[in-house]
CHARMM internal coordinates of N, CA and C (Angstrom, degrees):
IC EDIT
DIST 1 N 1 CA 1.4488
DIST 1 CA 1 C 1.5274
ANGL 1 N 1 CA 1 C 109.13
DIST 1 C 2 N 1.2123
ANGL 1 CA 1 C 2 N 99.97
DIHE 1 N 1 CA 1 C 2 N 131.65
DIST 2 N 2 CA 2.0367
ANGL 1 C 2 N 2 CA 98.25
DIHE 1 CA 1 C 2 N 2 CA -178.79
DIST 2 CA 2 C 1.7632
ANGL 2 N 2 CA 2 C 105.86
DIHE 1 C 2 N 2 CA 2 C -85.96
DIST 2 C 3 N 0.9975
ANGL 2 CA 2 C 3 N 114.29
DIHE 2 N 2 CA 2 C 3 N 164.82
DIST 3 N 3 CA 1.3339
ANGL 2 C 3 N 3 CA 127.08
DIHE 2 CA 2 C 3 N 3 CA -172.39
DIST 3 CA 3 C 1.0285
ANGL 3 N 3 CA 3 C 119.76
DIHE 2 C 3 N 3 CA 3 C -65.17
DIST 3 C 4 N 1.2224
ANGL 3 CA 3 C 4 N 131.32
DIHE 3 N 3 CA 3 C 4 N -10.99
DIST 4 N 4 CA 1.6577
ANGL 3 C 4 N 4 CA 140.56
DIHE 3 CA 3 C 4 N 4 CA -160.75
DIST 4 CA 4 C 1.3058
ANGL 4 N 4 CA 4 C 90.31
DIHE 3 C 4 N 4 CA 4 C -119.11
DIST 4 C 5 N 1.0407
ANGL 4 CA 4 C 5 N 135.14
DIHE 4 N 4 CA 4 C 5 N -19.78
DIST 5 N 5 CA 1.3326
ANGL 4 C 5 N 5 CA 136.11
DIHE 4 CA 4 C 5 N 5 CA 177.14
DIST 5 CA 5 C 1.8403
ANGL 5 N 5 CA 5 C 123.74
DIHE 4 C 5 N 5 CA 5 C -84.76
DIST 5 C 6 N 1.3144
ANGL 5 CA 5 C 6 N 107.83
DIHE 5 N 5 CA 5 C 6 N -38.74
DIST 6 N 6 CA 1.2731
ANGL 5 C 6 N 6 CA 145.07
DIHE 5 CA 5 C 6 N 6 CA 153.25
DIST 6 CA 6 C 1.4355
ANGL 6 N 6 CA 6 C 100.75
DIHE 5 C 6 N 6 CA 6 C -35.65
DIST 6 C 7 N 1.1228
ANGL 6 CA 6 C 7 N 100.03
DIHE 6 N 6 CA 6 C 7 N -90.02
DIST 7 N 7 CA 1.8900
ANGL 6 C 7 N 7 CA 130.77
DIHE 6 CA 6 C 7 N 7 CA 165.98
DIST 7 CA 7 C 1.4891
ANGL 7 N 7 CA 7 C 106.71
DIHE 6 C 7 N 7 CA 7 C -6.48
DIST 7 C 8 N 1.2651
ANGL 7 CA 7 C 8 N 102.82
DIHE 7 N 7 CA 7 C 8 N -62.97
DIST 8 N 8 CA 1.9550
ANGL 7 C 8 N 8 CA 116.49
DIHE 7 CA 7 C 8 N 8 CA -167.11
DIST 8 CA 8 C 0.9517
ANGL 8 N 8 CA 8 C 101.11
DIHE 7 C 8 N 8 CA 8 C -66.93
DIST 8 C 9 N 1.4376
ANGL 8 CA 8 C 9 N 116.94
DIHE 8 N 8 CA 8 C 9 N -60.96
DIST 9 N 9 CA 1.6916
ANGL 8 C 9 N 9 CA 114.53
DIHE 8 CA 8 C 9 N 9 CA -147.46
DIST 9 CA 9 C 1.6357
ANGL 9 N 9 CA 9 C 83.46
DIHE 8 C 9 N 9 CA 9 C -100.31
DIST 9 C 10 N 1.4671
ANGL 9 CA 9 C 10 N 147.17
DIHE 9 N 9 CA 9 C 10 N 46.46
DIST 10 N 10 CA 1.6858
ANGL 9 C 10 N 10 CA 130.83
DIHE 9 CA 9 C 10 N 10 CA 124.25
DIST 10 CA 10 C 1.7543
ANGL 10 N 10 CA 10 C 88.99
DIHE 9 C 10 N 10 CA 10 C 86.30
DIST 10 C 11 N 1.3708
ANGL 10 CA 10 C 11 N 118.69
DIHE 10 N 10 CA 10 C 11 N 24.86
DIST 11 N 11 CA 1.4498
ANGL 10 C 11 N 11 CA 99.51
DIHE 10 CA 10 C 11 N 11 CA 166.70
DIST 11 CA 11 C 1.1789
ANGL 11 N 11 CA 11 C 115.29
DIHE 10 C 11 N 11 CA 11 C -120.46
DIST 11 C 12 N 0.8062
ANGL 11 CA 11 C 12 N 143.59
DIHE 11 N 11 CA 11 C 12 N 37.96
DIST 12 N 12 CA 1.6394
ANGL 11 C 12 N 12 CA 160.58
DIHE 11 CA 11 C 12 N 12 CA 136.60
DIST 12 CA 12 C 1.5492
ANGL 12 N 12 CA 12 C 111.26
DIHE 11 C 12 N 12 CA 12 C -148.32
DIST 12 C 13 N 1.7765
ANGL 12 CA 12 C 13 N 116.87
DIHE 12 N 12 CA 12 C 13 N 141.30
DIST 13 N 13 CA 1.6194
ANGL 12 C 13 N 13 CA 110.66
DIHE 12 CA 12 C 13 N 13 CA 164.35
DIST 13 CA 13 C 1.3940
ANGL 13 N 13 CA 13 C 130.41
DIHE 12 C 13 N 13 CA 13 C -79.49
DIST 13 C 14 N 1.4724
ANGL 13 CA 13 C 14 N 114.14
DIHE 13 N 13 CA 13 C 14 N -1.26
DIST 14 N 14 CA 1.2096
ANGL 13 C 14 N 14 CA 116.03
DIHE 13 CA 13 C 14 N 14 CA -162.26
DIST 14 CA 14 C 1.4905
ANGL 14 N 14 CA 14 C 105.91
DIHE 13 C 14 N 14 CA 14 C 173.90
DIST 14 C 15 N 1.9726
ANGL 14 CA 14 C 15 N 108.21
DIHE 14 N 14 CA 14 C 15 N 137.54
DIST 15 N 15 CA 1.2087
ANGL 14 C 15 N 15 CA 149.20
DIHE 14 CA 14 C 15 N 15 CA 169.44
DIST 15 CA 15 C 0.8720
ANGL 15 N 15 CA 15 C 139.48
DIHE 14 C 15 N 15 CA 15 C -87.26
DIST 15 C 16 N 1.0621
ANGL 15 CA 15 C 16 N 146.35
DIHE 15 N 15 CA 15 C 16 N 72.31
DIST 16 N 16 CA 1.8212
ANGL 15 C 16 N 16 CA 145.49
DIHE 15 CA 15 C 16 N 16 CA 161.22
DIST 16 CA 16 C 1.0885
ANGL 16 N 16 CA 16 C 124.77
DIHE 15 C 16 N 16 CA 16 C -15.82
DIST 16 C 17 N 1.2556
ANGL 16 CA 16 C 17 N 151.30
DIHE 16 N 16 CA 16 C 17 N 49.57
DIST 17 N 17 CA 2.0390
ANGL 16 C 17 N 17 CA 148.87
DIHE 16 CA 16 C 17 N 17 CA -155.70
DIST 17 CA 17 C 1.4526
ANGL 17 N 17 CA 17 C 99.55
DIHE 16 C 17 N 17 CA 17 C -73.46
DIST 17 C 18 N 1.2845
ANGL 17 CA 17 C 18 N 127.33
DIHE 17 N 17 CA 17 C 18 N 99.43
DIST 18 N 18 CA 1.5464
ANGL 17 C 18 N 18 CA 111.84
DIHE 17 CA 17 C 18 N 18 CA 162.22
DIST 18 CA 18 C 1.3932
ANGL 18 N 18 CA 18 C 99.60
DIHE 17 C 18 N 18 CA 18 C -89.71
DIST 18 C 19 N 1.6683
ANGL 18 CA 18 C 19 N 115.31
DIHE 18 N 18 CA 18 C 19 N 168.80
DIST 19 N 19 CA 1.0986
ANGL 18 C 19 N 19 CA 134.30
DIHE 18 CA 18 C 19 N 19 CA 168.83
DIST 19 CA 19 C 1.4665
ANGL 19 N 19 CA 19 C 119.43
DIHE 18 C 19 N 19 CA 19 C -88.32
DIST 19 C 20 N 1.6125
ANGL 19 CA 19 C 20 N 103.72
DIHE 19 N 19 CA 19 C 20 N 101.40
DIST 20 N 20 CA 1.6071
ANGL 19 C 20 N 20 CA 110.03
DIHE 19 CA 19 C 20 N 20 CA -170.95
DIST 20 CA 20 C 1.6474
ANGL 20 N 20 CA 20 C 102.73
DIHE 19 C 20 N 20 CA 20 C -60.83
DIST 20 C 21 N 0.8731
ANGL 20 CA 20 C 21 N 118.97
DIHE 20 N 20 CA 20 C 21 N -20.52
DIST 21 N 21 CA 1.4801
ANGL 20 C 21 N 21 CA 101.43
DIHE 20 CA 20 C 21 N 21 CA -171.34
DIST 21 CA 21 C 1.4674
ANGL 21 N 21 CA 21 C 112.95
DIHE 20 C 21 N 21 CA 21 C -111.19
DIST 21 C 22 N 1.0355
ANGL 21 CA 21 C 22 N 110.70
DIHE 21 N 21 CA 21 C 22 N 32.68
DIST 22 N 22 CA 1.7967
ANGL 21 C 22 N 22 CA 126.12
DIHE 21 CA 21 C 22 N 22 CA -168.99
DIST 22 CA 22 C 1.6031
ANGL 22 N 22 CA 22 C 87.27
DIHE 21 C 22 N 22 CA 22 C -122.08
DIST 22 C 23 N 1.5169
ANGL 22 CA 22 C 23 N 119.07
DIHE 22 N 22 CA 22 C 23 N -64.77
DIST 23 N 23 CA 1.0129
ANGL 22 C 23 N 23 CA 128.12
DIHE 22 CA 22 C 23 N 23 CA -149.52
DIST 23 CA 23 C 2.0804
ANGL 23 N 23 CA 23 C 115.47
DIHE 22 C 23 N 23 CA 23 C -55.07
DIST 23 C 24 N 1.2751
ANGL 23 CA 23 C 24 N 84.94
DIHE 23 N 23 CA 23 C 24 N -59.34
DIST 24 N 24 CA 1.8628
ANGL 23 C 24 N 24 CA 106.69
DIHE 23 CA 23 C 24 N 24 CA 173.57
DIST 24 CA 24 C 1.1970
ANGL 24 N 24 CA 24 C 95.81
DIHE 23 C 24 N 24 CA 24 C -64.67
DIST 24 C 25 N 1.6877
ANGL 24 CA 24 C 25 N 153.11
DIHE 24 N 24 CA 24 C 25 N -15.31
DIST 25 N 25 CA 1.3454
ANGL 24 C 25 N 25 CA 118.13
DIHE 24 CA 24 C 25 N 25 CA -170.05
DIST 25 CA 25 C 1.8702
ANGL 25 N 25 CA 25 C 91.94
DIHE 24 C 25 N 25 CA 25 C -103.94
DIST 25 C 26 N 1.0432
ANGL 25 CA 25 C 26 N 110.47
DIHE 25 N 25 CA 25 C 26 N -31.00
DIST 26 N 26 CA 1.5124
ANGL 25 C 26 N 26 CA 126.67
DIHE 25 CA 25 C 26 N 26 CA 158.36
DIST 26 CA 26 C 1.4996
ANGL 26 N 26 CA 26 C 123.12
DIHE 25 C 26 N 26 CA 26 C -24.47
DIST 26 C 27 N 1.7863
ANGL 26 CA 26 C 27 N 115.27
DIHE 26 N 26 CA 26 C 27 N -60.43
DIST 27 N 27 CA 0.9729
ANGL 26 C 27 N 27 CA 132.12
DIHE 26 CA 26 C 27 N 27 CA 163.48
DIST 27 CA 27 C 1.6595
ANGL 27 N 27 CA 27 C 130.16
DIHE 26 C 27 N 27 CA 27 C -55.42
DIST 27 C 28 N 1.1861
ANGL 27 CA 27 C 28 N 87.08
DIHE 27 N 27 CA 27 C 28 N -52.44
DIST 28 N 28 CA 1.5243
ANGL 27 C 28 N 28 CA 116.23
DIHE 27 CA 27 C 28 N 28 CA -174.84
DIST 28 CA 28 C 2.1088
ANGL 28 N 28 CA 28 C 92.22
DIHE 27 C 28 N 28 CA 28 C -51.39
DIST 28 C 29 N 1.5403
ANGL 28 CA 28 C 29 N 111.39
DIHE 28 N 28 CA 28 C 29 N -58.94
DIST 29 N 29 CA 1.1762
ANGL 28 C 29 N 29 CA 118.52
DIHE 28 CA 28 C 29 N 29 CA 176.30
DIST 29 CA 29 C 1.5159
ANGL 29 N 29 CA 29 C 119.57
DIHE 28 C 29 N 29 CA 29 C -47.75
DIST 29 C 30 N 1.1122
ANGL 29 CA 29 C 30 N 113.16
DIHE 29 N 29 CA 29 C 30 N -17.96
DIST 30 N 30 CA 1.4402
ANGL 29 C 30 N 30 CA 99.89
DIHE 29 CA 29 C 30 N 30 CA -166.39
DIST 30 CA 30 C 1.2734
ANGL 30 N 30 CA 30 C 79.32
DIHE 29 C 30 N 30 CA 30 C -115.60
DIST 30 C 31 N 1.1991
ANGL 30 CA 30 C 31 N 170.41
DIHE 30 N 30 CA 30 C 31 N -63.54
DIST 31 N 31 CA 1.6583
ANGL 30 C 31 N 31 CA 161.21
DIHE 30 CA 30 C 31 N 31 CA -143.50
DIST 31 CA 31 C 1.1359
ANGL 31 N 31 CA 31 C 93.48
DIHE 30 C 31 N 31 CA 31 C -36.63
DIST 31 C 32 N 1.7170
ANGL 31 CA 31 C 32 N 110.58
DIHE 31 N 31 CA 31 C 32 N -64.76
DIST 32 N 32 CA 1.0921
ANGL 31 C 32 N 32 CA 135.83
DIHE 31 CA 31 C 32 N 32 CA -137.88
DIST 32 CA 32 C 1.8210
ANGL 32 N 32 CA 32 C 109.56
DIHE 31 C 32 N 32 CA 32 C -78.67
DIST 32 C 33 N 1.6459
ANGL 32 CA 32 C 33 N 99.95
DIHE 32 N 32 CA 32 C 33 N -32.29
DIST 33 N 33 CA 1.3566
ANGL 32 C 33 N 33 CA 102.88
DIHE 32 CA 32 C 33 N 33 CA 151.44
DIST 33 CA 33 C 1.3283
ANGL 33 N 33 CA 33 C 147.35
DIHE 32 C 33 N 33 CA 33 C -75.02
DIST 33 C 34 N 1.2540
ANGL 33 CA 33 C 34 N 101.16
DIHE 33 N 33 CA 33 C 34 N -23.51
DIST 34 N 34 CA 1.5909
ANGL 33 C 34 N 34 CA 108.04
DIHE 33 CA 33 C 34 N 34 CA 176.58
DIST 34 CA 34 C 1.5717
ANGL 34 N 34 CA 34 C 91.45
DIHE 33 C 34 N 34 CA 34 C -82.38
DIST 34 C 35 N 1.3132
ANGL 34 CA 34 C 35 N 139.56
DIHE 34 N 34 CA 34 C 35 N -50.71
DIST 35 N 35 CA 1.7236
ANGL 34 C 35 N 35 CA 137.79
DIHE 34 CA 34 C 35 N 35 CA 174.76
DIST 35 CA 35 C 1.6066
ANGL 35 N 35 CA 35 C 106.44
DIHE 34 C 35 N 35 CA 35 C -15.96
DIST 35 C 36 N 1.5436
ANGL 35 CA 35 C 36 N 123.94
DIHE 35 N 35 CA 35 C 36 N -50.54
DIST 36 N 36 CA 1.4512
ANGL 35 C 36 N 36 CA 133.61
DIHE 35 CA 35 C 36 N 36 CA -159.57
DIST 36 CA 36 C 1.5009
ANGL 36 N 36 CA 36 C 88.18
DIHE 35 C 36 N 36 CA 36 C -94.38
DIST 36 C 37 N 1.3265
ANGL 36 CA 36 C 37 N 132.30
DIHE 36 N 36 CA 36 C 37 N -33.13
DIST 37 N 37 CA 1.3891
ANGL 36 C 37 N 37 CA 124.32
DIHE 36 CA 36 C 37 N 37 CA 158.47
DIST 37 CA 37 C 1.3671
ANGL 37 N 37 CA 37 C 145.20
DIHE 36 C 37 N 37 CA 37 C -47.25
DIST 37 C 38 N 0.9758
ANGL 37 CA 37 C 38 N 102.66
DIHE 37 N 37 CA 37 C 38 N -20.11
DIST 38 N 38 CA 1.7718
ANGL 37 C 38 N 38 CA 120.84
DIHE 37 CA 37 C 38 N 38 CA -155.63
DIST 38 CA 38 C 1.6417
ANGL 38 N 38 CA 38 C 102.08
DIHE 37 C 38 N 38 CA 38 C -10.67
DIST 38 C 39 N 1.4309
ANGL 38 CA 38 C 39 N 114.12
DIHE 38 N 38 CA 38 C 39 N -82.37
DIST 39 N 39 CA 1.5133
ANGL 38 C 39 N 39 CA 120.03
DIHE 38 CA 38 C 39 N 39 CA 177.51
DIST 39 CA 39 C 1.4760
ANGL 39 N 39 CA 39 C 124.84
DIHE 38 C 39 N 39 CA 39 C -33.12
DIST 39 C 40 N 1.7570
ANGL 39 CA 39 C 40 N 119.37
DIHE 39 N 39 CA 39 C 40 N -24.91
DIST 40 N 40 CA 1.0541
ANGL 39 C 40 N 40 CA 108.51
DIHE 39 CA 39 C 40 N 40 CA -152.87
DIST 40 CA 40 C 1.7432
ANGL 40 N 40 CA 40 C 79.18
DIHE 39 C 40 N 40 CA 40 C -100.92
DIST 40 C 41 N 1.7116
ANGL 40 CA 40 C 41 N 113.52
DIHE 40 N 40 CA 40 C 41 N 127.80
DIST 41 N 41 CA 1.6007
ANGL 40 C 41 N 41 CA 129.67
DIHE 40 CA 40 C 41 N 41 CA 147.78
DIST 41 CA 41 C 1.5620
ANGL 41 N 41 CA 41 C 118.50
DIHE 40 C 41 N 41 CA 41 C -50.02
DIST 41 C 42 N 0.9754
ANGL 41 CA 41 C 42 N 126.87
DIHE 41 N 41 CA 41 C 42 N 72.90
DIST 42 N 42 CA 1.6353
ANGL 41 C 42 N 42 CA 107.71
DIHE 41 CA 41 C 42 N 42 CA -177.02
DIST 42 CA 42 C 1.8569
ANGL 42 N 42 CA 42 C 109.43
DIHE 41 C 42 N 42 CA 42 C -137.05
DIST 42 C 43 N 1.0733
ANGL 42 CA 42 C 43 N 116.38
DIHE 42 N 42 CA 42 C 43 N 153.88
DIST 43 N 43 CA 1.3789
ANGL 42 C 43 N 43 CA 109.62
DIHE 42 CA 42 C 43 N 43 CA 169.18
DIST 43 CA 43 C 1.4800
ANGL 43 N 43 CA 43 C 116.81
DIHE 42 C 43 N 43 CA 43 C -102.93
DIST 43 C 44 N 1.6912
ANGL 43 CA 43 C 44 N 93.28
DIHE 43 N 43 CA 43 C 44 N 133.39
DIST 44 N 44 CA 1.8330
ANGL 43 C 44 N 44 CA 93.57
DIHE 43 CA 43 C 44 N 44 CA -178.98
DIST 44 CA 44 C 1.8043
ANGL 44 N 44 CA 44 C 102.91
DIHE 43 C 44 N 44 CA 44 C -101.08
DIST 44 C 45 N 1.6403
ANGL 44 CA 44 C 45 N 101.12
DIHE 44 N 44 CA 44 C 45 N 134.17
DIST 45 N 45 CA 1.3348
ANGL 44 C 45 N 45 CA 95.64
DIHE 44 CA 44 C 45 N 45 CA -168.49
DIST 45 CA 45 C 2.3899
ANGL 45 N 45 CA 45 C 86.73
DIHE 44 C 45 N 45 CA 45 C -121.99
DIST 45 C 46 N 1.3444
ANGL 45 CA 45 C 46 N 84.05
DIHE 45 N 45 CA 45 C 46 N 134.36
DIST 46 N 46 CA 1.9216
ANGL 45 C 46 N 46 CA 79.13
DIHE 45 CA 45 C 46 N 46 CA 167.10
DIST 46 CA 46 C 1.7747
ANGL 46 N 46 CA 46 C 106.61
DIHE 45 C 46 N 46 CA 46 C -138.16
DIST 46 C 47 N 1.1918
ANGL 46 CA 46 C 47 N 92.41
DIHE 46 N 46 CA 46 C 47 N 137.81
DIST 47 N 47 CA 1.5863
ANGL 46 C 47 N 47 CA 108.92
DIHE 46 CA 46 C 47 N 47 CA 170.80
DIST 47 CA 47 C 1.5597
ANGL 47 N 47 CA 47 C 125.26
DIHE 46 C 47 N 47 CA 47 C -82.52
DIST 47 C 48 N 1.0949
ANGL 47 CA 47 C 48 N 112.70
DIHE 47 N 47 CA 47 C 48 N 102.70
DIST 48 N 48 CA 1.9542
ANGL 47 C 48 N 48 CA 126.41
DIHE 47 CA 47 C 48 N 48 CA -163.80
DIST 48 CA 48 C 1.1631
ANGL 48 N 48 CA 48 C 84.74
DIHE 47 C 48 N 48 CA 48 C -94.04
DIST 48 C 49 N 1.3330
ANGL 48 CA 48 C 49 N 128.02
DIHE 48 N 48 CA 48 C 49 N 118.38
DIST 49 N 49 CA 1.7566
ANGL 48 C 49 N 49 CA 125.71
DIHE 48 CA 48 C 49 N 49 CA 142.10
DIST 49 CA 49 C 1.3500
ANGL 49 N 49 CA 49 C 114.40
DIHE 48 C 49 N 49 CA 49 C -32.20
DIST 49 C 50 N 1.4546
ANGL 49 CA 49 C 50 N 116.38
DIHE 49 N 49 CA 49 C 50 N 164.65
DIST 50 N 50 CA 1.6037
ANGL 49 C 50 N 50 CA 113.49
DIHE 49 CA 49 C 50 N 50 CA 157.13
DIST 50 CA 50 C 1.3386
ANGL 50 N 50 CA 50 C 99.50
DIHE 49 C 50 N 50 CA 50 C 179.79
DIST 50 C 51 N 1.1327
ANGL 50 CA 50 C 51 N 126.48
DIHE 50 N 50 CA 50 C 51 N 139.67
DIST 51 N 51 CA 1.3712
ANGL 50 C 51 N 51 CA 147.49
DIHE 50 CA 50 C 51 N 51 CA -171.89
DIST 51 CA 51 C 1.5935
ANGL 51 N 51 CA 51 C 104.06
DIHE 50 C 51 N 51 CA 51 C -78.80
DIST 51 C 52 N 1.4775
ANGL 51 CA 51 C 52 N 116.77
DIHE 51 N 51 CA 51 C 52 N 135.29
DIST 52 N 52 CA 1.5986
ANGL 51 C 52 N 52 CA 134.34
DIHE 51 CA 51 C 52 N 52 CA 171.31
DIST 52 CA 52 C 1.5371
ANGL 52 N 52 CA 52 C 107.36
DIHE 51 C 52 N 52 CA 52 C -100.27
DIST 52 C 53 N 1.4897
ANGL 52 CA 52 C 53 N 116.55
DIHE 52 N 52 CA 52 C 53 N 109.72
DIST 53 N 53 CA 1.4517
ANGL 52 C 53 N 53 CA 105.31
DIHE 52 CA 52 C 53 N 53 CA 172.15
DIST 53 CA 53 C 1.3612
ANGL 53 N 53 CA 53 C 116.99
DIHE 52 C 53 N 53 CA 53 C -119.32
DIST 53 C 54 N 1.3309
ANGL 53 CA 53 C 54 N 109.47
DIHE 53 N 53 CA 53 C 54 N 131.99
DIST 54 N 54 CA 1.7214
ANGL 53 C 54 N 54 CA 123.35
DIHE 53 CA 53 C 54 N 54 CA 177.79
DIST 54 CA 54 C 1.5538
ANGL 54 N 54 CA 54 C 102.45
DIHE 53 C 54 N 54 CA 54 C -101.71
DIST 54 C 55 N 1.2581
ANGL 54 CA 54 C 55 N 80.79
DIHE 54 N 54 CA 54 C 55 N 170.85
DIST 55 N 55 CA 2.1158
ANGL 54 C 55 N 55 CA 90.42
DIHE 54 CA 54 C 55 N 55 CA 175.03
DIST 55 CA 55 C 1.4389
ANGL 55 N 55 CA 55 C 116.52
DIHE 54 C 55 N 55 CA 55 C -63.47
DIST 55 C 56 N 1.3270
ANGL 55 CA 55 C 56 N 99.13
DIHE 55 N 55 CA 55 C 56 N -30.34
DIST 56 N 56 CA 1.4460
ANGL 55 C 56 N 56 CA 97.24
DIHE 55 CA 55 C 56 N 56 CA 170.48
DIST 56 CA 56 C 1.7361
ANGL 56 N 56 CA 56 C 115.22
DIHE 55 C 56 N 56 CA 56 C -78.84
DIST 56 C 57 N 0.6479
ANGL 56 CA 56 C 57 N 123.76
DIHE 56 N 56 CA 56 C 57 N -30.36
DIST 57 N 57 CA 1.6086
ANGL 56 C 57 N 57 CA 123.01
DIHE 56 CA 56 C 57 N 57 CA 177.67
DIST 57 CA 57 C 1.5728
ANGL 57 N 57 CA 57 C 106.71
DIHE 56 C 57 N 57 CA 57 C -72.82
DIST 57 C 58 N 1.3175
ANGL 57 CA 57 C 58 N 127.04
DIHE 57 N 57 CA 57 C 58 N -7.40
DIST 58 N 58 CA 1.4347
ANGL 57 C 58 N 58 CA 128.00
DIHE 57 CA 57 C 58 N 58 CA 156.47
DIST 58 CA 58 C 1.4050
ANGL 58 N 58 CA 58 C 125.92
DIHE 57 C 58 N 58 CA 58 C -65.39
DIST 58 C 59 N 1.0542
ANGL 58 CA 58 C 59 N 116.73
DIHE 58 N 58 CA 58 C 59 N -14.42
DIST 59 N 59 CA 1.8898
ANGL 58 C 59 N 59 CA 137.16
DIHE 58 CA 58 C 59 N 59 CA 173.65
DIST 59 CA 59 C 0.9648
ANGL 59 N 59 CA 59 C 103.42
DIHE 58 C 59 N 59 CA 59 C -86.98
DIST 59 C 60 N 1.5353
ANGL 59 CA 59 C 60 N 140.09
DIHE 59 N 59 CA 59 C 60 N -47.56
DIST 60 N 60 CA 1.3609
ANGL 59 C 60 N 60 CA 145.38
DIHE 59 CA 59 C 60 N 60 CA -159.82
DIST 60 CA 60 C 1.3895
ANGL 60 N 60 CA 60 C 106.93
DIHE 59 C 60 N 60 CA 60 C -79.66
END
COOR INIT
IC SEED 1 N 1 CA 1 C
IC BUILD
């Protein structure tokens, strides 16, 4: 069942939407940076937007 579907008919309150095509180029960026890193210990942290949808945000 897709989420918007869920949504309507009252069987779940809420959706998580990440951006599939944000996410993998995102990733891809940091592999590829820590790769030229090797030595350096550090954690890479990134913030992906993503949209929350309720039943009410289906009207809007």
């Amino acid at each position: 069942m897709r989420p918007l579907e869920g949504l309507s008919e009252g069987l779940i309150t809420a959706s998580l939407c990440h951006p599939l095509d944000k996410m993998p180029a995102e990733l891809v960026d940091v592999m590829l940076r820590l790769i030229d890193r090797r030595d350096a210990h550090s954690i890479e942290q990134r913030i992906v937007p993503f949209d929350i949808l309720t039943p009410e945000s289906l009207w809007t």
